[in-house]
C-alpha positions as a printed Julia matrix, in Angstrom:
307×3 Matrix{Float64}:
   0.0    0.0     0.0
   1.2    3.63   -1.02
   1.76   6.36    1.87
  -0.56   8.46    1.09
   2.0   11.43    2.71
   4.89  10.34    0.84
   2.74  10.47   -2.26
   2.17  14.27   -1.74
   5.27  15.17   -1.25
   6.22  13.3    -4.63
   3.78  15.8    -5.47
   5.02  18.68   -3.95
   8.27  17.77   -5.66
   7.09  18.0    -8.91
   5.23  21.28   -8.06
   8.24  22.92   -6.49
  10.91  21.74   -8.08
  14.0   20.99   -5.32
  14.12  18.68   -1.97
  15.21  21.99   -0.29
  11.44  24.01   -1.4
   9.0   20.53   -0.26
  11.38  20.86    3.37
  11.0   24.83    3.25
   7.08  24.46    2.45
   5.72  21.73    4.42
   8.57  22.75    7.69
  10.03  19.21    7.15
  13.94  19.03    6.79
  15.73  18.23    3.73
  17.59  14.79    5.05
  13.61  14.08    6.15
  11.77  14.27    2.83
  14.77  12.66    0.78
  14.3    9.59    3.05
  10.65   9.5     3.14
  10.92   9.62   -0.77
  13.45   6.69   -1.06
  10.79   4.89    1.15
   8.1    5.62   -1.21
  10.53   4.32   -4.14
  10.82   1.02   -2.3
   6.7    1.02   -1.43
   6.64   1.36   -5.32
   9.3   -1.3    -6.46
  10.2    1.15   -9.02
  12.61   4.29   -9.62
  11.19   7.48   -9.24
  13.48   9.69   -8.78
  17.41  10.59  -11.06
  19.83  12.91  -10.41
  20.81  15.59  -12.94
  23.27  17.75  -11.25
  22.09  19.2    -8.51
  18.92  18.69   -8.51
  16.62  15.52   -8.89
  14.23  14.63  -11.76
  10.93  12.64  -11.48
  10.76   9.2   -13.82
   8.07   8.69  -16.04
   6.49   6.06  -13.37
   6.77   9.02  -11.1
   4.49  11.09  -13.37
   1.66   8.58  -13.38
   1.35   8.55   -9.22
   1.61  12.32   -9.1
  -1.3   12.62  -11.33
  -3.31   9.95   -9.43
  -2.23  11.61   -6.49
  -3.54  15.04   -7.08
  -6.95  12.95   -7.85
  -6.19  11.42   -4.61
  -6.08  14.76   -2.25
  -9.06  16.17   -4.27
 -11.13  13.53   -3.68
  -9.68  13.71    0.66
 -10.8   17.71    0.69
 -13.59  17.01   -0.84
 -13.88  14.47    2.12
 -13.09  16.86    4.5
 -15.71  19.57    3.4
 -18.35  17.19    3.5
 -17.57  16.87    6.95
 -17.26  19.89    7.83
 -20.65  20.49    6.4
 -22.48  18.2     8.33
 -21.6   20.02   11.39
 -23.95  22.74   13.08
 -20.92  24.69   14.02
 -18.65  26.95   11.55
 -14.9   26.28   12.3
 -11.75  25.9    10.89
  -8.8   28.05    9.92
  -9.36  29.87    6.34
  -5.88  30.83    4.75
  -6.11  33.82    2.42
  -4.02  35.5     0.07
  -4.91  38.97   -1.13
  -2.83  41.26   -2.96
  -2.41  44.98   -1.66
  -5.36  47.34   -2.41
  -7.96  44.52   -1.8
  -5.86  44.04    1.67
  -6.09  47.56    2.64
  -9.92  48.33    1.21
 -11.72  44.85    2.18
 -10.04  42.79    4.58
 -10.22  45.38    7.67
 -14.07  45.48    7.56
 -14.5   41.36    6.64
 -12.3   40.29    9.38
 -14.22  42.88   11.58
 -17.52  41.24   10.06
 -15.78  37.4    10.37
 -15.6   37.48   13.63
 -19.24  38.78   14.49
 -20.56  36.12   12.35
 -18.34  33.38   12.67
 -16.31  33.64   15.73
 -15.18  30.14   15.56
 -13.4   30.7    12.23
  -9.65  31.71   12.26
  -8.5   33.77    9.3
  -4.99  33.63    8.21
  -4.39  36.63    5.99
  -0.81  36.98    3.36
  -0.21  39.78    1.02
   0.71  37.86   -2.07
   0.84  39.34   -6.06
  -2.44  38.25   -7.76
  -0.39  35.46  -10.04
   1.9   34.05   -7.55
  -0.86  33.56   -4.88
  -3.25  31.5    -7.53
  -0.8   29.72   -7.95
   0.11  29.03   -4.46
  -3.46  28.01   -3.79
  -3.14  25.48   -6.35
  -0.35  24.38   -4.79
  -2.69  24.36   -1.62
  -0.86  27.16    0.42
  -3.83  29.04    0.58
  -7.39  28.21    0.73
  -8.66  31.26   -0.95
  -7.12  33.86   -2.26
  -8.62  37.28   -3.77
  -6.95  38.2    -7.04
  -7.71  40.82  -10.14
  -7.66  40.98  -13.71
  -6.59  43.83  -15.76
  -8.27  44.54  -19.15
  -7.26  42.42  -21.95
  -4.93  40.81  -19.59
  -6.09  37.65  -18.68
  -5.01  35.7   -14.9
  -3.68  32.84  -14.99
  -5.97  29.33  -15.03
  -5.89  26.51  -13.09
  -8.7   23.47  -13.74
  -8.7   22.92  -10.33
  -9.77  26.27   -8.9
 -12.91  28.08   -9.55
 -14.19  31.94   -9.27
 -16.5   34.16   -8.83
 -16.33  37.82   -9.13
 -15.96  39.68   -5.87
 -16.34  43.29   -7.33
 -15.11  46.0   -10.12
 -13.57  49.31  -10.1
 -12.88  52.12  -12.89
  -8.72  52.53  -13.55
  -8.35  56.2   -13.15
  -5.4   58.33  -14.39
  -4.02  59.82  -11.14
  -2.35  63.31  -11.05
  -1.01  65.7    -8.47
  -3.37  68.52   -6.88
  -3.43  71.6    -9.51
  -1.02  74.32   -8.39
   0.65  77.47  -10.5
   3.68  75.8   -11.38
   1.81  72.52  -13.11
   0.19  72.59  -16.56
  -3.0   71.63  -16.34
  -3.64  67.94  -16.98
  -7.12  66.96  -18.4
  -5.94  63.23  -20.33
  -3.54  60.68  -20.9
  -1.83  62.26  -23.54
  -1.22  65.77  -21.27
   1.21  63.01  -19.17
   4.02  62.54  -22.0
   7.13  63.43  -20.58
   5.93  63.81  -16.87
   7.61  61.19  -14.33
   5.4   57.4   -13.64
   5.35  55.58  -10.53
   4.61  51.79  -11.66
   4.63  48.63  -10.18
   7.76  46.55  -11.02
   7.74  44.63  -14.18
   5.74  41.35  -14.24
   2.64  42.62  -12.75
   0.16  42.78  -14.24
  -0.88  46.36  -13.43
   2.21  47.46  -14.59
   1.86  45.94  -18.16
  -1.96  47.44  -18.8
  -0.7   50.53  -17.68
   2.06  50.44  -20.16
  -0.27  49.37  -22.91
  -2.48  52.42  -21.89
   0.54  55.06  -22.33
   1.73  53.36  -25.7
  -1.76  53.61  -27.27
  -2.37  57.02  -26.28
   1.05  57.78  -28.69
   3.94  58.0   -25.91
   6.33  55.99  -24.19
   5.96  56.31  -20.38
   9.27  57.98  -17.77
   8.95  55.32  -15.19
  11.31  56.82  -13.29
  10.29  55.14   -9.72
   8.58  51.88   -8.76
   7.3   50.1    -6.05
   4.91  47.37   -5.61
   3.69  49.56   -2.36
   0.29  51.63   -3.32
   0.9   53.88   -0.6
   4.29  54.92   -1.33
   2.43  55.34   -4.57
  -0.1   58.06   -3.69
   2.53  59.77   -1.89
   4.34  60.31   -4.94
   1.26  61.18   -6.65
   0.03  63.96   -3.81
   3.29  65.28   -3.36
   3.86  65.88   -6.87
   6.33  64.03   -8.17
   5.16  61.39  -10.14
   1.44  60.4   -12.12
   0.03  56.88  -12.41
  -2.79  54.79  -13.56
  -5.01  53.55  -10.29
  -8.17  51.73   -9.66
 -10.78  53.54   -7.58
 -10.39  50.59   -4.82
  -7.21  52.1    -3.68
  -8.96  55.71   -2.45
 -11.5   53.19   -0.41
 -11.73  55.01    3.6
  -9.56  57.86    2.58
  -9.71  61.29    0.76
  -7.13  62.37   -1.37
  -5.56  65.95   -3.14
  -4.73  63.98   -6.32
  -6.78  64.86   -8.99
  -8.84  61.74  -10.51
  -9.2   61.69  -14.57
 -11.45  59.07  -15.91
  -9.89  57.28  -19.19
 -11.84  56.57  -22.68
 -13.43  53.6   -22.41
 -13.98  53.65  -18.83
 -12.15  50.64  -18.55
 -12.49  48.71  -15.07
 -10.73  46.27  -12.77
 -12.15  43.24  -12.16
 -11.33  41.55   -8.35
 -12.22  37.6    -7.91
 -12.04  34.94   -5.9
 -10.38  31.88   -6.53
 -10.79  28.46   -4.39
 -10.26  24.47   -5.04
 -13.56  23.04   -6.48
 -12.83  19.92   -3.65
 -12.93  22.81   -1.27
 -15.26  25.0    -2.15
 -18.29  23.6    -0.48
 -16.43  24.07    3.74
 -18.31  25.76    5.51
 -15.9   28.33    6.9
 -14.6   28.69    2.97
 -18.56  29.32    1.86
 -18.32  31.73    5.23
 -15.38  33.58    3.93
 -16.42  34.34    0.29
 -20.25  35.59    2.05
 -18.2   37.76    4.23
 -16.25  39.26    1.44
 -19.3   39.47   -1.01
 -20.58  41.51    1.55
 -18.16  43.91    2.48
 -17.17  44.47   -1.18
 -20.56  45.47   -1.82
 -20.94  47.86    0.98
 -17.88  49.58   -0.68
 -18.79  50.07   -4.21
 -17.35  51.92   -6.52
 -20.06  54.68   -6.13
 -19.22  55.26   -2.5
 -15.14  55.51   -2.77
 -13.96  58.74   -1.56
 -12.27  60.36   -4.18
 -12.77  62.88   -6.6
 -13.72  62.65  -10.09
């Protein structure tokens, strides 16, 4: 009989790549999962596992119990949440990752509302980039993680997570507060030549916004960027620096930048993303009511900002 624990971290192998990222992710040591692995390989009777280099490589027979073995742990959460669900009480532990401005305008007011409703739920919350966190919760780091899509830029896909649309906002073009010295700024084209603040390549923010600037007939002066939205508004209020921002990012606080809206109107769109097998826990269906509701309660209409 196969372990089923030693089959995922075959799994986790495959999904991570090195010995040294399974230890790092599941708090195991190095010397540990190497030997549980040679175990499996003997459990198996066949090889799994060659050495190229450095690192190790998975066999082809190795390929066929990591794909029975994702079945395997679907079909064990799906276990679980069926459990869960015949309960009367809402526990558990809910792991979420969220990426900045959804941190900052939701998860203040959902925890606030989690804990009212459900005080028997524990939320775990990490800021991760929209991409790298679906990807994570694929990988089953997370349990649910709030993400966005730009545009005409499309997140990635995984078969094995769902989602449903949390909420929208309008991508404004953000400038300082009008003052003598400034030229008056009423579009995107009045920006050619002024200094950007962007997100750092790879984000997906950062490449609509590009796109943006290119088809409005210029080339945008990043000239600073940071993944941080706040030291992004700073730059913006204290003059230094425009940039392209969704209406989210104003939620709970006024501002002195000026808003512009764009042509097109384009919008944001902020999901969430969870395994099917786990989509049905209670504390998970808890979580994604919680956040429904607070994203409503902060719509677009009601963000503090001017136009």
């Amino acid at each position: 009989m196969l372990d089923v624990r030693r089959l995922r971290l075959l799994r986790e192998l495959k999904i991570r790549g090195t010995l040294a990222e399974v230890a790092e992710a599941l708090q195991y040591s190095p010397s540990s999962v190497s030997q549980q692995l040679a175990l499996l390989e003997k459990e198996a009777g066949v090889e799994l596992l060659r050495k190229t280099g450095r690192r190790v490589q998975l066999t082809p027979q190795a390929e066929v119990l990591v794909a029975h073995t994702a079945q395997l742990l679907e079909t064990l959460e799906q276990a679980e949440a069926d459990l869960a669900a015949s309960l009367t009480t809402v526990t558990g532990t809910v792991r979420i990752a969220v990426f900045q401005s959804a941190a900052l305008a939701l998860m203040p007011d959902a925890l606030t509302r989690m804990s009212s409703s459900y005080p028997e739920v524990r939320i775990e919350m990490t800021q991760r980039e929209p991409e790298t966190a679906l990807h994570e919760t694929w990988a089953r780091d997370f349990d649910l993680v709030i993400a966005e899509q730009y545009p005409g830029h499309a997140a990635p896909r995984y078969a094995e997570l769902d989602r449903i649309r949390l909420t929208g906002d309008a991508i404004r073009l953000a400038v300082p507060p009008t003052s003598p010295e400034r030229p008056a700024i009423s579009s995107l084209g009045d920006t050619a030549g002024m200094a950007w603040v962007m997100e750092p390549r790879g984000a997906a923010s950062r490449h609509w916004a590009e796109q943006a600037c290119r088809s409005a007939g210029f080339e945008p002066d990043v000239r600073f960027e940071t993944a941080d939205l706040q030291a992004q508004i700073r730059l913006i209020e204290s003059g230094n620096a425009v940039a392209l921002m969704p209406d989210l990012v104003w939620t709970g606080r006024g501002t002195t930048a000026q808003l512009i809206r764009l042509p097109g109107d384009p919008h944001r769109t902020v999901f969430t993303s969870v395994r099917r097998s786990s989509a049905k826990r209670p504390a998970i269906l808890a979580a994604r009511e919680i956040l429904a509701e607070t994203a409503a309660s902060i719509s677009p209409a009601t963000v503090s900002a001017p136009d």
